[in-house]
C-alpha positions as CSV (number, residue, x, y, z in Angstrom):
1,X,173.9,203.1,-63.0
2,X,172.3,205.7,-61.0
3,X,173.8,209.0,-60.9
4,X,172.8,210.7,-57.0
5,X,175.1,213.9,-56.9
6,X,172.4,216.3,-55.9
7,X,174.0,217.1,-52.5
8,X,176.8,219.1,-54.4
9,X,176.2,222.8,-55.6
10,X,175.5,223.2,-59.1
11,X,178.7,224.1,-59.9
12,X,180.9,222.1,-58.2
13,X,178.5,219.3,-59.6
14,X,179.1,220.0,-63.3
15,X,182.9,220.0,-61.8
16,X,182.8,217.0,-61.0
17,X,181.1,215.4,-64.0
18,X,184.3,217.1,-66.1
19,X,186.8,215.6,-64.3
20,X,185.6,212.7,-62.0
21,X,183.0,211.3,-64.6
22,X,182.0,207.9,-63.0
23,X,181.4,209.5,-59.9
24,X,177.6,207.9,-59.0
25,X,177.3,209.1,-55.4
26,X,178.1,212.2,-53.5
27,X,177.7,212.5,-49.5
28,X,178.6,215.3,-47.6
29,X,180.2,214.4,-44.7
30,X,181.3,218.9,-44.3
31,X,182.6,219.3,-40.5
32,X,180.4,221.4,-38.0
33,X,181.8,224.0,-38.7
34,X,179.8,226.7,-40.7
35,X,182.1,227.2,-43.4
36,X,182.9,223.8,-44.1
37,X,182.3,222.3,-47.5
38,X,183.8,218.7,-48.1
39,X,181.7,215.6,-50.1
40,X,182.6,212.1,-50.2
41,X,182.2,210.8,-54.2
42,X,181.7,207.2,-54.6
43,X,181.7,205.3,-58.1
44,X,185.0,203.4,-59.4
45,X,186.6,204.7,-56.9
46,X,185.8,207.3,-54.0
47,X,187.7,210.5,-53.4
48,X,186.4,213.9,-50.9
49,X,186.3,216.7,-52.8
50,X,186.4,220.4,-50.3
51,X,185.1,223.6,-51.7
52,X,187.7,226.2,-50.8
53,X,185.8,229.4,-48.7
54,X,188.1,232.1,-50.3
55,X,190.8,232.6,-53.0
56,X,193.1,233.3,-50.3
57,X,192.2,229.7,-48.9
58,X,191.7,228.2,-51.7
59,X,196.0,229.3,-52.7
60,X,197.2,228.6,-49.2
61,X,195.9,224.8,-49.0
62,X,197.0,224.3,-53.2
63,X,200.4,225.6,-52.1
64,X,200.4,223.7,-49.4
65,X,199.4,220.7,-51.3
66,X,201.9,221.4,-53.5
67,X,204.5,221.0,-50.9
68,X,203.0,218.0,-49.4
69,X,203.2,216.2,-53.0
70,X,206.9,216.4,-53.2
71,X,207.5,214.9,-49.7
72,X,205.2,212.1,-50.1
73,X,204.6,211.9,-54.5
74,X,202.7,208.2,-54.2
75,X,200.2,209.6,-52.0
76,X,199.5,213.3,-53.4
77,X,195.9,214.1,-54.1
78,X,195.1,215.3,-57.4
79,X,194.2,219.3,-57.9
80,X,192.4,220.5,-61.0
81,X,192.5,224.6,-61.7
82,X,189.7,226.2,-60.2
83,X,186.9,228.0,-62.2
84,X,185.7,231.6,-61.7
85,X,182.7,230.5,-59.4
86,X,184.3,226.9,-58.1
87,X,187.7,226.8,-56.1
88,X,187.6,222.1,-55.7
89,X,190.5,220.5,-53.5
């Protein structure tokens, strides 16, 4: 199967080979907005993965998320710890 993640930054795309490995597609499909960074992976299954613009961003949407996942725990999205140069949602 054909691998086509080249839309993703480098190192969001080894990222995403480490966690989401049968991920064969990525689109971006990023707001207007000039800070926006979101990609829509297809493979098995699809999922968006967002590239957080700051730490301080990056800790207000996982708290957030955090939150959100005990209201609602069958329809939490997954988080993964971020790496020094990568902060994934």
């Amino acid at each position: 199967m054909r691998r086509d993640t080249a839309a993703l930054p480098t190192d969001l795309r080894h990222w995403v080979a480490r966690h989401l490995p049968d991920v064969t597609t990525a689109v971006d499909v990023s707001w207007g907005r000039e800070d926006s960074q979101v990609w829509r992976l297809d493979g098995d299954t699809t999922a968006y993965v967002k590239l957080s613009p700051s730490p301080q961003n990056y800790g207000r949407e996982t708290y957030a998320y955090r939150h959100a996942a005990r209201l609602a725990p069958s329809r939490h999205r997954d988080c993964w710890p971020p790496t020094p140069t990568c902060r994934p949602l």
